[in-house]
C-alpha positions, -999 to +999 in steps of 0.1 A: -513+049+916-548+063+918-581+041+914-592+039+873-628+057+872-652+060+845-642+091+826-610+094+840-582+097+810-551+097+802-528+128+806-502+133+787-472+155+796-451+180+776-416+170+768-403+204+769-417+217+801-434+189+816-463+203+823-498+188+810-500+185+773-535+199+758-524+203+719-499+186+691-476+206+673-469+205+633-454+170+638-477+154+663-460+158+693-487+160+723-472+197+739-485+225+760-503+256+744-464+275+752-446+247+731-469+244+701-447+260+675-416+240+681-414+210+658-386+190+666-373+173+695-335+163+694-333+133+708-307+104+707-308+068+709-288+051+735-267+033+705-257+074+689-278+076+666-309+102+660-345+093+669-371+100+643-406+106+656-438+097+638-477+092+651-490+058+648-520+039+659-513+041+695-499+078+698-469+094+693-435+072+691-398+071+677-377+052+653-345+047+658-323+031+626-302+008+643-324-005+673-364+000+657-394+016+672-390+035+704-419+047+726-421+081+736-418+076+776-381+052+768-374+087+744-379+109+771-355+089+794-332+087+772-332+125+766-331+130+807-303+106+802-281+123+773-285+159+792-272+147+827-247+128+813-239+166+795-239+183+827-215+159+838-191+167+812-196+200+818-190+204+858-158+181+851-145+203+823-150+231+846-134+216+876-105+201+853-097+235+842-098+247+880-073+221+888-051+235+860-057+271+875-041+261+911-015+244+892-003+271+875-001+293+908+020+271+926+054+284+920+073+260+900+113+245+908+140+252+876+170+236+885+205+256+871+230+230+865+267+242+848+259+227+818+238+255+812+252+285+789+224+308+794+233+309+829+268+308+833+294+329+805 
């Protein structure tokens, strides 16, 4: 971590794109000059339920019914969070259904016994 000099600030970063955030949109989310027309930010608490955001004394923060105020770094984390934990899912579908796929290839035994009419007449 850097040295703190007079005049240095604070940066803050974009949630969309992660690049440095200059403006807030309709809602107060700090956001690039690309991002400044989007005004919400679907976000989830860890407990399933949805963050609410809302600008407060120090900056920009969340609320989450069930657990209380959330900062916006934690919201962020949790968002990371909630969109591996998607791709997850995803690749695991995928390769579940892959799995299926070679299944249904391999040529499969039926065994004829003489109880069968279809068979045998």
């Amino acid at each position: 971590m850097p040295r703190k000099v007079y005049g240095s600030y604070k940066t803050e970063i974009c949630p969309y794109c992660r690049s440095v955030a200059t403006v807030k949109n309709k809602i107060g989310i700090p956001v690039c000059t690309k991002h400044i027309g989007t005004d919400s930010l679907d976000i989830k608490c860890v407990c399933g339920s949805w963050l609410d955001g809302r600008e407060g004394k120090y900056g920009f923060f969340f609320v989450c019914e069930k657990c209380g105020p959330v900062s916006f770094a934690r919201a962020m984390e949790m968002k990371s969070m909630m969109k591996d934990k998607e791709e997850s899912e995803i690749e695991n579908s995928a390769a579940h259904n892959h799995k299926e796929e070679a299944d249904d290839k391999k040529p499969k035994e039926i065994f004829i016994t003489t109880n069968d009419v279809e068979y045998f007449s």
